[in-house]
N, CA, C and O of each residue as an XYZ file, in Angstrom:
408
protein
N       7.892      5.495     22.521
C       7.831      6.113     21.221
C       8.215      5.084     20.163
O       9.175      4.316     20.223
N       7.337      5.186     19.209
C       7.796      4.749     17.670
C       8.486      5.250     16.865
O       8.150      6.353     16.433
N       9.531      4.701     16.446
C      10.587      5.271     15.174
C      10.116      4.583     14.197
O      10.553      3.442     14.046
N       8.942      5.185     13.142
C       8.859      4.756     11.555
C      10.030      5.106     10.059
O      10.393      6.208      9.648
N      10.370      3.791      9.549
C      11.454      3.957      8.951
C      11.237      3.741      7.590
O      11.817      2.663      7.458
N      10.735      4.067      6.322
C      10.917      3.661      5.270
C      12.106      3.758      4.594
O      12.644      4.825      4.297
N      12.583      2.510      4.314
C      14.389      2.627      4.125
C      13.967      2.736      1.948
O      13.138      2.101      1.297
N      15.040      3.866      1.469
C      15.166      3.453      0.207
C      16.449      3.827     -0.232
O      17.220      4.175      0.662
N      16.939      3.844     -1.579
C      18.268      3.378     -1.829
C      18.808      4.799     -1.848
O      19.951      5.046     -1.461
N      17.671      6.068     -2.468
C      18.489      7.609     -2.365
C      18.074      8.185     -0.672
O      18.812      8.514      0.257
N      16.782      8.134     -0.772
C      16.037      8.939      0.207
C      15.304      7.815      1.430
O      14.804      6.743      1.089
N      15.343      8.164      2.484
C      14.370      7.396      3.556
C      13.219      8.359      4.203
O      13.369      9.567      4.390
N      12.308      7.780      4.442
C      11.458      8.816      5.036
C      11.182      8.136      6.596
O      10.668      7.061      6.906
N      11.787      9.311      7.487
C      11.468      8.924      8.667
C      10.929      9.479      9.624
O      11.584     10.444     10.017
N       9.779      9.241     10.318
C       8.835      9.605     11.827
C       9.053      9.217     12.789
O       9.652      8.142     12.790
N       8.699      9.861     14.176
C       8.159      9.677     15.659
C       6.981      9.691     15.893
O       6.228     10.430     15.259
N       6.578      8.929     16.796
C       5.502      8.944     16.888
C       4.951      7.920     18.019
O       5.016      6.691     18.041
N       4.200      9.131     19.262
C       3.963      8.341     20.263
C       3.026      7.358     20.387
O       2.238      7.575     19.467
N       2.609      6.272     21.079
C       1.655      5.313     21.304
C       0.265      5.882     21.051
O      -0.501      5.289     20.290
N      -0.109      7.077     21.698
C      -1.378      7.528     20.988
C      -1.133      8.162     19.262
O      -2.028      8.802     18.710
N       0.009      7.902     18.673
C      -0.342      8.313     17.648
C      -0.301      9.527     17.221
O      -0.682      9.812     16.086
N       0.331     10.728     18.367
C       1.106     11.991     17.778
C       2.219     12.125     17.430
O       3.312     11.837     17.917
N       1.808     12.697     16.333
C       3.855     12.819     15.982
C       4.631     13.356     15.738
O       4.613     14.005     14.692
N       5.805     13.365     16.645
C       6.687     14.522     17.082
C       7.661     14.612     15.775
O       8.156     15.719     15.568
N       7.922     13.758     15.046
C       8.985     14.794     13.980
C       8.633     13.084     12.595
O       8.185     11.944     12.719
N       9.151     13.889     11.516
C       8.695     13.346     10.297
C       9.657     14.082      9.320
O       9.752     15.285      9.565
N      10.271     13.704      8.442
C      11.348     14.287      7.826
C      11.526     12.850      6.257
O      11.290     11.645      6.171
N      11.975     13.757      5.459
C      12.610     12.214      4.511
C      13.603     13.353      4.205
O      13.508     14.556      3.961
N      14.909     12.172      4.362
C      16.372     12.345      4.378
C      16.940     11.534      3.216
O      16.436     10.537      2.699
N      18.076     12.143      2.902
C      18.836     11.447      1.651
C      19.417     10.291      3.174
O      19.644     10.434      4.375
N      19.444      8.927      1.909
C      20.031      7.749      2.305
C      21.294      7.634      3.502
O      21.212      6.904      4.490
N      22.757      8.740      3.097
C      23.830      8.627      3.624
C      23.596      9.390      5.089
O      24.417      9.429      6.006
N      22.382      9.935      5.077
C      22.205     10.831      6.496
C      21.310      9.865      7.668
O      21.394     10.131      8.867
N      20.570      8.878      7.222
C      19.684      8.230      7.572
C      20.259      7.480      9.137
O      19.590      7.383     10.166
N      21.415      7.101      8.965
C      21.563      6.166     10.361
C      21.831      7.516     11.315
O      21.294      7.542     12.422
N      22.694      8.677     10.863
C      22.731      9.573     11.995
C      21.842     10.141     12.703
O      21.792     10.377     13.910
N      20.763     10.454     11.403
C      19.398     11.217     11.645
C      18.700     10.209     12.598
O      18.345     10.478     13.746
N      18.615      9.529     12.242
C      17.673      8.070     13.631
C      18.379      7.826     15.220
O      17.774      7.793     16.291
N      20.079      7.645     14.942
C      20.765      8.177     16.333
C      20.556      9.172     16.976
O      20.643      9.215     18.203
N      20.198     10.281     16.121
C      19.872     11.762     17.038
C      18.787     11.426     17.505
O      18.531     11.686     18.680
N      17.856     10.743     16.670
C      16.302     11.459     17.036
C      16.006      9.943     18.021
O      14.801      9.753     18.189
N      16.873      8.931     18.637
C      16.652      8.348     19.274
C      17.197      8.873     20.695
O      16.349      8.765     21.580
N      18.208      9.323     21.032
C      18.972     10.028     21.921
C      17.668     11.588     22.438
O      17.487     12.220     23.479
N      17.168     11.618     21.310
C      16.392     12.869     21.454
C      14.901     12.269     22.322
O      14.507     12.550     23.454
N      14.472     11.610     21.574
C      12.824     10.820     22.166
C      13.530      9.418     22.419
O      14.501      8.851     21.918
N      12.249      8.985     23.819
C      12.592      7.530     24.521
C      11.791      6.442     23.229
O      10.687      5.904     23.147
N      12.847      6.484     22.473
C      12.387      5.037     21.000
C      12.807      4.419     21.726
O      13.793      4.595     22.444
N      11.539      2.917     21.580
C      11.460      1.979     21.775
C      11.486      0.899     20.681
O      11.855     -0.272     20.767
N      11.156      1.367     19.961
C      10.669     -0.011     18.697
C      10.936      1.057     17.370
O      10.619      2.246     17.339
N      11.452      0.454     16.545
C      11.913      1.000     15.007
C      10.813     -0.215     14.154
O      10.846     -1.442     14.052
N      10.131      0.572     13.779
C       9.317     -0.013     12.228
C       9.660      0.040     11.182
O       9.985      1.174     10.830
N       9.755     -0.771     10.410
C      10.513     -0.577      8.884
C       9.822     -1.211      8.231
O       9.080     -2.014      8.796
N       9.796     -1.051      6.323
C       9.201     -1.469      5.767
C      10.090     -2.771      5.411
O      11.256     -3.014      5.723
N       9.247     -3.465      4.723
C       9.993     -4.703      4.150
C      10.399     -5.020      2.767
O      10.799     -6.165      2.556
N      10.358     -4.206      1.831
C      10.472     -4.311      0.756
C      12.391     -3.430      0.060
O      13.515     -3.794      0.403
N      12.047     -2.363     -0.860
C      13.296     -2.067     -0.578
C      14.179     -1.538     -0.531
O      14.232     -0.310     -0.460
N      15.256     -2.384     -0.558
C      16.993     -2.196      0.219
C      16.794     -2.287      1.701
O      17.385     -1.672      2.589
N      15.710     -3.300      1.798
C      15.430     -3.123      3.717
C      16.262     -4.527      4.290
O      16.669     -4.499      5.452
N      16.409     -5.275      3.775
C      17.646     -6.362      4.335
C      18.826     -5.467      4.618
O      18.756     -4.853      5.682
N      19.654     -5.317      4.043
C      20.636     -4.381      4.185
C      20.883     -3.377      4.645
O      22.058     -3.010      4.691
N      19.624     -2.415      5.253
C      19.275     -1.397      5.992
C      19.144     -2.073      7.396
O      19.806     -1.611      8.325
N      18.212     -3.287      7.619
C      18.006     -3.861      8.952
C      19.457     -4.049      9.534
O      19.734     -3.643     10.662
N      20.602     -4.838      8.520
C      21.543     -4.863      9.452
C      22.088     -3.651      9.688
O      22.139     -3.171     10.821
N      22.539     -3.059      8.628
C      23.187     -1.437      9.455
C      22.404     -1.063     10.497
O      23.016     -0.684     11.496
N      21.206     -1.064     10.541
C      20.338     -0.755     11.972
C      20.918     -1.380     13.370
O      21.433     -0.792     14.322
N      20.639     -2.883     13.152
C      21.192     -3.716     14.108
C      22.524     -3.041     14.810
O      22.661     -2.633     15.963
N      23.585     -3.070     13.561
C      24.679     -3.247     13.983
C      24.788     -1.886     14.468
O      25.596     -1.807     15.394
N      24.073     -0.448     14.052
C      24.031      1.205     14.865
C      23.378      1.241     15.980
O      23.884      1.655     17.023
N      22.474      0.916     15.905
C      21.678      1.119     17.430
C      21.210      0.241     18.735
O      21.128     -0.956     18.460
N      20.960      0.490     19.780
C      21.038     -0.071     20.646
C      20.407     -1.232     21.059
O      19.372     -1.540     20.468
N      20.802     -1.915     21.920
C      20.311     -3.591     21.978
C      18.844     -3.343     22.596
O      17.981     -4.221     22.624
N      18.692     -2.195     23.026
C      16.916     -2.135     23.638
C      16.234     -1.426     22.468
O      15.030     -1.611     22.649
N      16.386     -0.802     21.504
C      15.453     -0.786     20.593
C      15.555     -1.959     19.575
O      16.484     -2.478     18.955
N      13.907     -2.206     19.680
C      13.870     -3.465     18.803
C      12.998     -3.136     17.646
O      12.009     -2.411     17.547
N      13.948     -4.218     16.408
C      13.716     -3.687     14.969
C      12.181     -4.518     14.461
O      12.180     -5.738     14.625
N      11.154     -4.000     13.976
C      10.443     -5.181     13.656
C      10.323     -4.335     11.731
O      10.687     -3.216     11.371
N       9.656     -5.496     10.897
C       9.900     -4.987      9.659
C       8.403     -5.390      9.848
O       7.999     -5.925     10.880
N       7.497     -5.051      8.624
C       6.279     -4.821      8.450
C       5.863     -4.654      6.881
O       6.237     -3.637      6.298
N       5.091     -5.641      6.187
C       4.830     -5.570      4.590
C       4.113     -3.872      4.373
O       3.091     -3.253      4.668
N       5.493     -3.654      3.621
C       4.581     -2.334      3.210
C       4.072     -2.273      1.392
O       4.215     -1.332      0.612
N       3.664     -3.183      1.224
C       3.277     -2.800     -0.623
C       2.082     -2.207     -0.592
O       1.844     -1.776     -1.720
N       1.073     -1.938      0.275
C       0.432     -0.975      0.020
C       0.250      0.174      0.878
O      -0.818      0.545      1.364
N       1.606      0.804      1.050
C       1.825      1.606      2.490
C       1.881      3.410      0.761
O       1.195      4.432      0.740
N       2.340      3.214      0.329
C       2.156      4.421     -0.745
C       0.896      4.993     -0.593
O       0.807      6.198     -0.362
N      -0.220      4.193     -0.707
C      -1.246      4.463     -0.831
C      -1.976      5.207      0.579
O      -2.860      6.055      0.701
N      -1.325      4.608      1.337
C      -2.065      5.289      2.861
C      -1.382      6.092      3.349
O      -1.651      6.834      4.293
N       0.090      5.972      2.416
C       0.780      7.360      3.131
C       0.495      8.470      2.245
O       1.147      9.449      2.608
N      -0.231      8.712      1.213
C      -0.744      9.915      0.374
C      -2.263     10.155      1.148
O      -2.710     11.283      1.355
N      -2.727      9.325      1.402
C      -3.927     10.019      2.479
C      -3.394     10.707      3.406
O      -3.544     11.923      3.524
N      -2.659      9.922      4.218
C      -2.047     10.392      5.432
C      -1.540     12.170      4.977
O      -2.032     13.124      5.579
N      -0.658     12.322      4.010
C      -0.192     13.539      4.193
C      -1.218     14.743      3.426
O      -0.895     15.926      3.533
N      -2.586     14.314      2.579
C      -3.167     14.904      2.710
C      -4.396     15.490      3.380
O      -5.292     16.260      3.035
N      -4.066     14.792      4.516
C      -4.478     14.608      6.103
C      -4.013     15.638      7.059
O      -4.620     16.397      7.815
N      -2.707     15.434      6.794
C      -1.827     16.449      7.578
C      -1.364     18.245      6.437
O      -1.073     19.406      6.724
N      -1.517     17.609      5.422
C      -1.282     19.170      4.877
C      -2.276     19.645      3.370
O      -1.918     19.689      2.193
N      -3.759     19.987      4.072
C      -4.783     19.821      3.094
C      -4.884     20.974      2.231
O      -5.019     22.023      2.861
N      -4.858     21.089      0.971
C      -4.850     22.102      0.223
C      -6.109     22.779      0.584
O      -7.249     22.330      0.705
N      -5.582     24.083      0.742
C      -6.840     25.264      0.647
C      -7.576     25.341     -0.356
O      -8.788     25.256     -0.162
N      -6.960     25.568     -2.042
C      -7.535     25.572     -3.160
C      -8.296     24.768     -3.809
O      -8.883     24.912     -4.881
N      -8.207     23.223     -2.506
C      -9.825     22.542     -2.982
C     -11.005     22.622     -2.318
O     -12.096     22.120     -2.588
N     -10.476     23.680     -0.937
C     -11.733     23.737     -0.215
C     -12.401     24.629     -0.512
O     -12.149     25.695      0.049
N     -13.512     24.589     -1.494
C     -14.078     25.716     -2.062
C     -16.002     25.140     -1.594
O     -16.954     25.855     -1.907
């Protein structure tokens, strides 16, 4: 399993999501809840790899990561400057308004 992490300074938005690409939980959490919420939901699903964006407050997020979670999940960071854009497809992908399907 994949743990997707967009780290930001109030709120993080974070997913699961298996190798084919289903995904078991998706949530955005205020900031101070963020390392617990990722301990549970790692203890919960077999995470393997944490994705994070690279932009920011993600230096400073990577180490609190490091230094919270376990030496077998490994952190990789990933340019997200145009991840906004594919994550507004994405969720109107997953939650499509009725009132334009006319």
């Amino acid at each position: 399993m994949i743990l997707g992490f967009d780290p930001g300074k109030d709120k993080c938005g974070i997913a699961v999501m298996s190798r084919d690409k289903n995904v078991s939980y998706h949530q955005v959490v205020a900031s101070e809840s963020a390392i617990s919420t990722i301990q549970s939901l790692c203890k919960q699903f077999p995470v393997q790899l944490l994705v994070m964006g690279d932009q920011t407050t993600s230096k400073s997020w990577k180490q609190k990561l490091t230094q919270s979670l376990s030496p077998f999940i490994k952190i990789v960071q990933i340019d997200e400057r145009f991840s906004s854009l594919e994550a507004r497809t994405r969720y109107w992908q997953m939650y499509r308004r009725r009132d334009f399907l006319a």
